[in-house]
MOPAC internal coordinates of N, CA, C and O (Angstrom, degrees):
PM7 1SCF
backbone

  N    0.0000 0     0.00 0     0.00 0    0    0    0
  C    1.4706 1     0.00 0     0.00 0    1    0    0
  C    1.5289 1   111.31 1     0.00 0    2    1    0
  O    1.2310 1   118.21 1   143.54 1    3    2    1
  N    1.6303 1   121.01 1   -36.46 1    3    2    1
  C    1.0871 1   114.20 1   162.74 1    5    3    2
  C    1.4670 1   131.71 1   -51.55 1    6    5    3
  O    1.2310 1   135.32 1   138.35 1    7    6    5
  N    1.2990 1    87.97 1   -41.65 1    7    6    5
  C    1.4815 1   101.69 1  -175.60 1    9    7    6
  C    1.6497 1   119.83 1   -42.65 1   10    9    7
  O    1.2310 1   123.61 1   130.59 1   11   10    9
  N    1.3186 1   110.68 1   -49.41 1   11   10    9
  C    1.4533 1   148.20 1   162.30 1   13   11   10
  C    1.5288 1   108.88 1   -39.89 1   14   13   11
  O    1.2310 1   124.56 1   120.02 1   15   14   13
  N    0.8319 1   108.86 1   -59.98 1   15   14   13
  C    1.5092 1   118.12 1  -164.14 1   17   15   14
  C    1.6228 1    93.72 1   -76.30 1   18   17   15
  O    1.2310 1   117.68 1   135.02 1   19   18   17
  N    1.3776 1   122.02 1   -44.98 1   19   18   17
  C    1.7796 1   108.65 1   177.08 1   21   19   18
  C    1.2593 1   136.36 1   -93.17 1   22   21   19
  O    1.2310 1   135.13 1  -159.18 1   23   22   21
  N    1.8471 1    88.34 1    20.82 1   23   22   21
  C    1.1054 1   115.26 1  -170.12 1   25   23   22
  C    1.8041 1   112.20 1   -86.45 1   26   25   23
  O    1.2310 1   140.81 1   132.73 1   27   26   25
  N    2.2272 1    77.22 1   -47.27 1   27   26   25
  C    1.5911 1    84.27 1   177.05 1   29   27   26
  C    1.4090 1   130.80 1   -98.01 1   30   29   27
  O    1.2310 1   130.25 1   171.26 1   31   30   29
  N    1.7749 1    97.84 1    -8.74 1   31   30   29
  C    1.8338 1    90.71 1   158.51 1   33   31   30
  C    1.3183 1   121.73 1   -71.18 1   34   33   31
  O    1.2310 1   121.25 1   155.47 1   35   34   33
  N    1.9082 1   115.22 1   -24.53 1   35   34   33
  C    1.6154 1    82.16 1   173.74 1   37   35   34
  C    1.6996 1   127.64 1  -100.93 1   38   37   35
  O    1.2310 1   128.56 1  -156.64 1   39   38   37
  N    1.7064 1   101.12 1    23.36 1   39   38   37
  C    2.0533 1   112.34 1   153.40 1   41   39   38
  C    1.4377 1    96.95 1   -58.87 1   42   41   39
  O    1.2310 1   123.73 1   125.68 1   43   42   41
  N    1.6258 1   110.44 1   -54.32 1   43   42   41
  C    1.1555 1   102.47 1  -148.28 1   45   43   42
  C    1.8298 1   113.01 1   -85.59 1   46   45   43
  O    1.2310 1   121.95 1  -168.19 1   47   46   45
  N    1.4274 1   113.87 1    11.81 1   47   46   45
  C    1.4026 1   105.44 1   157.61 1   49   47   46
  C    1.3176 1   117.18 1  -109.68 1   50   49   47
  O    1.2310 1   123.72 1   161.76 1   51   50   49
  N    1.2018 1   110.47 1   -18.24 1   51   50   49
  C    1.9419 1   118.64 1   160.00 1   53   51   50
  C    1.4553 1    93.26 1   -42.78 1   54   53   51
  O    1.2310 1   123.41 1    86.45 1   55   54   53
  N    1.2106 1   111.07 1   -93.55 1   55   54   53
  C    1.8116 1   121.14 1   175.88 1   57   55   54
  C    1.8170 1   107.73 1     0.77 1   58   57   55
  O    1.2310 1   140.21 1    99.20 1   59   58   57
  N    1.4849 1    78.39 1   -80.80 1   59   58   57
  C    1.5389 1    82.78 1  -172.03 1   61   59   58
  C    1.8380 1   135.49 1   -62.12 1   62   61   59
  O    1.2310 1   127.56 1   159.60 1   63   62   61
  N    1.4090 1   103.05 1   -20.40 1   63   62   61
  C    1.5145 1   117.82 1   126.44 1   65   63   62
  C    1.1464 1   139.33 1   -13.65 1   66   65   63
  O    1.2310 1   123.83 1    98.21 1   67   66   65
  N    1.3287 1   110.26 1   -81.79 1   67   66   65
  C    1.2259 1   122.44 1  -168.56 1   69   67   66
  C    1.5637 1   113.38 1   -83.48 1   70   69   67
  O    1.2310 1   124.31 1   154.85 1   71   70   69
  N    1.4571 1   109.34 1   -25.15 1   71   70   69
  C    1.3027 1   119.98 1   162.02 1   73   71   70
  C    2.1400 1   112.60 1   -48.32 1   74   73   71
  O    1.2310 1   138.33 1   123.57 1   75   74   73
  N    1.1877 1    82.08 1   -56.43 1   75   74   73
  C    1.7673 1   104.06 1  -169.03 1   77   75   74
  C    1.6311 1   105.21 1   -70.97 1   78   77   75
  O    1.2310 1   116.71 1   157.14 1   79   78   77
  N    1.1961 1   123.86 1   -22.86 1   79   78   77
  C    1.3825 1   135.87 1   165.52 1   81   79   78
  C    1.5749 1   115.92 1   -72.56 1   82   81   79
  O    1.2310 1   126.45 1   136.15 1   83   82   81
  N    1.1466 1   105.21 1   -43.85 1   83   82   81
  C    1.6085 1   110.62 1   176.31 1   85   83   82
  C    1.4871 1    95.37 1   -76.02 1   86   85   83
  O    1.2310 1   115.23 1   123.58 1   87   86   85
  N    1.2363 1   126.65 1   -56.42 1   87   86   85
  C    1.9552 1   120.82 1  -170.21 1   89   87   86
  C    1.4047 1    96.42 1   -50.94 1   90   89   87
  O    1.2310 1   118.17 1   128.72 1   91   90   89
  N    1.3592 1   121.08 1   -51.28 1   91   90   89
  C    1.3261 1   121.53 1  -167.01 1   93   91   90
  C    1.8963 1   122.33 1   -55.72 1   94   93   91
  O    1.2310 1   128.72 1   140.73 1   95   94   93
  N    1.5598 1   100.80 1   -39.27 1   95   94   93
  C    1.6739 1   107.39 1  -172.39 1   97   95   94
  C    1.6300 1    98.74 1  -104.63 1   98   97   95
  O    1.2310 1   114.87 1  -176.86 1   99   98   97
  N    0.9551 1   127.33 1     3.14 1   99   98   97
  C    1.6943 1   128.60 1   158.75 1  101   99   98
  C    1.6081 1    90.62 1    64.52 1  102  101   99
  O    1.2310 1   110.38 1  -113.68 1  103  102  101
  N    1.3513 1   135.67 1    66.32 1  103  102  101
  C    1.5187 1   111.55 1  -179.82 1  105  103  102
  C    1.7809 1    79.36 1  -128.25 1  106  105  103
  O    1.2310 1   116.75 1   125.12 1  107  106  105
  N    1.1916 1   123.78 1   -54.88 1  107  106  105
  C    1.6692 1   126.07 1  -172.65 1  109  107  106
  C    1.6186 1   106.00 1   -68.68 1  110  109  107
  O    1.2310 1   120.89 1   -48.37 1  111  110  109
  N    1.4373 1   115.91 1   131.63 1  111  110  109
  C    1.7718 1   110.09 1   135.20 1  113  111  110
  C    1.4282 1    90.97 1   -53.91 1  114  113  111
  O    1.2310 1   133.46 1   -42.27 1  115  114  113
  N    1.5906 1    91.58 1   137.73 1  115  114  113
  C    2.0560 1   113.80 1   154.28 1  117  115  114
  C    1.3429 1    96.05 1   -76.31 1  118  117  115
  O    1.2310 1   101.54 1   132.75 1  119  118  117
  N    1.3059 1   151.27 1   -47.25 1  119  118  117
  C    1.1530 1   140.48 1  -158.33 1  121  119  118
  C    1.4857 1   119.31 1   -41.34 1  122  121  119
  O    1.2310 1   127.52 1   124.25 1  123  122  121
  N    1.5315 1   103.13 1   -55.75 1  123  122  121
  C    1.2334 1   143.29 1  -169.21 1  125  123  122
  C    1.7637 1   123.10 1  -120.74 1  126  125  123
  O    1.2310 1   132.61 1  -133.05 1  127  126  125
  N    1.1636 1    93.24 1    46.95 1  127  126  125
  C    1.9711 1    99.81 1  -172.72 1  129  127  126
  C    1.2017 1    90.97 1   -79.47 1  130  129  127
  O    1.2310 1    76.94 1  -160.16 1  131  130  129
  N    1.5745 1   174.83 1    19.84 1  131  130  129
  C    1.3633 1   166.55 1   138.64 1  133  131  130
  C    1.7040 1   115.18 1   -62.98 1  134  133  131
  O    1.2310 1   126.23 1   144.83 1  135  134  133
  N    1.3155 1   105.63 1   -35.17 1  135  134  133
  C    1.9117 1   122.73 1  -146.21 1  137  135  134
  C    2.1360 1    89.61 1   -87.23 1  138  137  135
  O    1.2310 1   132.62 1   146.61 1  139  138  137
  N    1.3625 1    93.23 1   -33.39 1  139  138  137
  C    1.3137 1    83.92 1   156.22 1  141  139  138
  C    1.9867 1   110.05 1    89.05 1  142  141  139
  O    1.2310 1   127.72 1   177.27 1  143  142  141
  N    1.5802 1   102.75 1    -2.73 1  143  142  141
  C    1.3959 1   145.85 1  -173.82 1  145  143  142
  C    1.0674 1   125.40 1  -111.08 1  146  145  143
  O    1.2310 1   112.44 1   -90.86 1  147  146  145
  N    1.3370 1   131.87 1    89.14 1  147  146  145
  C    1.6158 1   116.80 1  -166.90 1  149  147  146
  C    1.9321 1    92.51 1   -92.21 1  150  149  147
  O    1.2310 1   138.39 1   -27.08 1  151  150  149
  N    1.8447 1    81.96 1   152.92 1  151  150  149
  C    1.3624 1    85.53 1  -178.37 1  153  151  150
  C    1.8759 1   112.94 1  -104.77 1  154  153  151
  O    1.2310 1   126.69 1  -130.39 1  155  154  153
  N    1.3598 1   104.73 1    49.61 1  155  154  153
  C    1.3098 1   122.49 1  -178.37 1  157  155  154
  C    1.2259 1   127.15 1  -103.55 1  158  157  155
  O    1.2310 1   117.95 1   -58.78 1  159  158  157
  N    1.3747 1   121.51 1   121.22 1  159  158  157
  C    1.6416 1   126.24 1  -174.88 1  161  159  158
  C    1.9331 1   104.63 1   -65.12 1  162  161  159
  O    1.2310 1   114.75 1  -164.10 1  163  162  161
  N    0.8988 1   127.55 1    15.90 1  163  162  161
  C    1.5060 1   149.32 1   168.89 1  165  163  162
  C    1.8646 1    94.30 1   -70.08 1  166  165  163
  O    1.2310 1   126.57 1   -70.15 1  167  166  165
  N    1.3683 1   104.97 1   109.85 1  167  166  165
  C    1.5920 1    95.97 1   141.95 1  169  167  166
  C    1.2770 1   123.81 1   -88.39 1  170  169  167
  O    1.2310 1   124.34 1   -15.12 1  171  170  169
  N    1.5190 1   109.27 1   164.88 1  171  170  169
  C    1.7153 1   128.69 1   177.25 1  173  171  170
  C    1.3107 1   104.04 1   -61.68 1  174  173  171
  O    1.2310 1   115.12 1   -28.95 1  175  174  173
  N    1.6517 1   126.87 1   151.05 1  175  174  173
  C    1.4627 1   117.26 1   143.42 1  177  175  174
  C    1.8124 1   123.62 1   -49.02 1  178  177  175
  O    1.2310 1   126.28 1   174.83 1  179  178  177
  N    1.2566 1   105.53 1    -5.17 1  179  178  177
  C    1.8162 1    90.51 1   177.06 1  181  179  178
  C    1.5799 1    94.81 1  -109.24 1  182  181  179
  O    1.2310 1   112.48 1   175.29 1  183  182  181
  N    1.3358 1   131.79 1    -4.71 1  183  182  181
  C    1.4223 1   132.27 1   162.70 1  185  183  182
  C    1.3885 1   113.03 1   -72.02 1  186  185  183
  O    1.2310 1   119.54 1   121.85 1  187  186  185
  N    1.6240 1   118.49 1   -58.15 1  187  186  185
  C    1.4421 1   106.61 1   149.50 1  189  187  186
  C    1.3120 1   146.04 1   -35.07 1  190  189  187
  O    1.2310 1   121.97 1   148.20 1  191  190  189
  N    1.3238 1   113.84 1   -31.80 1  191  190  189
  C    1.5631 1   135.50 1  -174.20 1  193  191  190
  C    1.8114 1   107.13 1   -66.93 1  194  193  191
  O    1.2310 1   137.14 1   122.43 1  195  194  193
  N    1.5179 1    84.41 1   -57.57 1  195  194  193
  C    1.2344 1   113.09 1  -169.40 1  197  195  194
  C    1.5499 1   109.01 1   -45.31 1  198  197  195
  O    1.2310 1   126.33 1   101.82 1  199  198  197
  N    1.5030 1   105.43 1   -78.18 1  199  198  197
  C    1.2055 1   127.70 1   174.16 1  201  199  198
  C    1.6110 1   126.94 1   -41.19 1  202  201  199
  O    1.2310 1   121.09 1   152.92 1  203  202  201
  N    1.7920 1   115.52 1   -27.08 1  203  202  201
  C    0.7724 1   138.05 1   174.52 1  205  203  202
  C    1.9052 1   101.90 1   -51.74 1  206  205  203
  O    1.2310 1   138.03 1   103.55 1  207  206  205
  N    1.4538 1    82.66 1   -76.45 1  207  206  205
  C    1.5043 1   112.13 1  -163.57 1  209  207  206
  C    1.8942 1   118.50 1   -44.75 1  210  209  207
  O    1.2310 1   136.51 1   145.46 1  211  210  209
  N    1.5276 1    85.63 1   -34.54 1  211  210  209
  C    1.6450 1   105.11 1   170.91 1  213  211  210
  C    1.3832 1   110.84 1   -55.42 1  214  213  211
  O    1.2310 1   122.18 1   116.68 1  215  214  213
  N    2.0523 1   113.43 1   -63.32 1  215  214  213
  C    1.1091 1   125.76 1   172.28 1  217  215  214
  C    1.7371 1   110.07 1   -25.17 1  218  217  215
  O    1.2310 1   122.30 1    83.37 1  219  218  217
  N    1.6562 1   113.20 1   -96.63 1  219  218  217
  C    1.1379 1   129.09 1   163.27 1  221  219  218
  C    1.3348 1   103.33 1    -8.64 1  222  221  219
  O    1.2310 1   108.96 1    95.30 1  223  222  221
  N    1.2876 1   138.28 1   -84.70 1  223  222  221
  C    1.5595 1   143.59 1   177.20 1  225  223  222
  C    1.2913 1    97.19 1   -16.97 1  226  225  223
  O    1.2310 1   116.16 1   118.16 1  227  226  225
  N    1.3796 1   124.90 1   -61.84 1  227  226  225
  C    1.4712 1   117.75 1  -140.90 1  229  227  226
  C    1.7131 1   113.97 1   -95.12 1  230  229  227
  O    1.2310 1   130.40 1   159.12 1  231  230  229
  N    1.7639 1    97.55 1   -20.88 1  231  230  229
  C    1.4925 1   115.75 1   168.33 1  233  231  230
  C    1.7623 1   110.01 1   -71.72 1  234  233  231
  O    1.2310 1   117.67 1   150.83 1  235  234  233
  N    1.1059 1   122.04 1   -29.17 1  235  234  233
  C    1.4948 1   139.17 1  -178.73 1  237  235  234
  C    1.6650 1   109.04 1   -51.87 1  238  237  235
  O    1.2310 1   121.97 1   -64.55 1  239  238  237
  N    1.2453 1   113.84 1   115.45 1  239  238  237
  C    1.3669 1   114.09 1   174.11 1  241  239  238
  C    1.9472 1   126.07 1   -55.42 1  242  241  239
  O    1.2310 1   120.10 1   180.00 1  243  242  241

């Protein structure tokens, strides 16, 4: 029964972890951390990259 019990306080600070890790680096909606989709007007660093590189491309003689 012990076993159990320290089993599930430490899910439940993983959980709360990973919760506080995502609030912390702004990359997930919390709403929806499963869908795998943030619903944030935030681009990615390879959206930045990307977009960059196009720019440059198109400024390029």
């Amino acid at each position: 029964m012990k076993t159990l019990i320290v089993i599930a306080i430490a899910v439940i600070i993983i959980v709360v972890g990973i919760i506080c890790a995502m609030l912390i680096l702004g990359d997930e909606n919390i709403t929806s951390p499963f869908d795998g989709v943030s619903n944030t007007d935030e681009r990615t660093m390879d959206e930045d990259f990307e977009s960059d590189e196009k720019e440059s491309s198109l400024n390029s003689p």
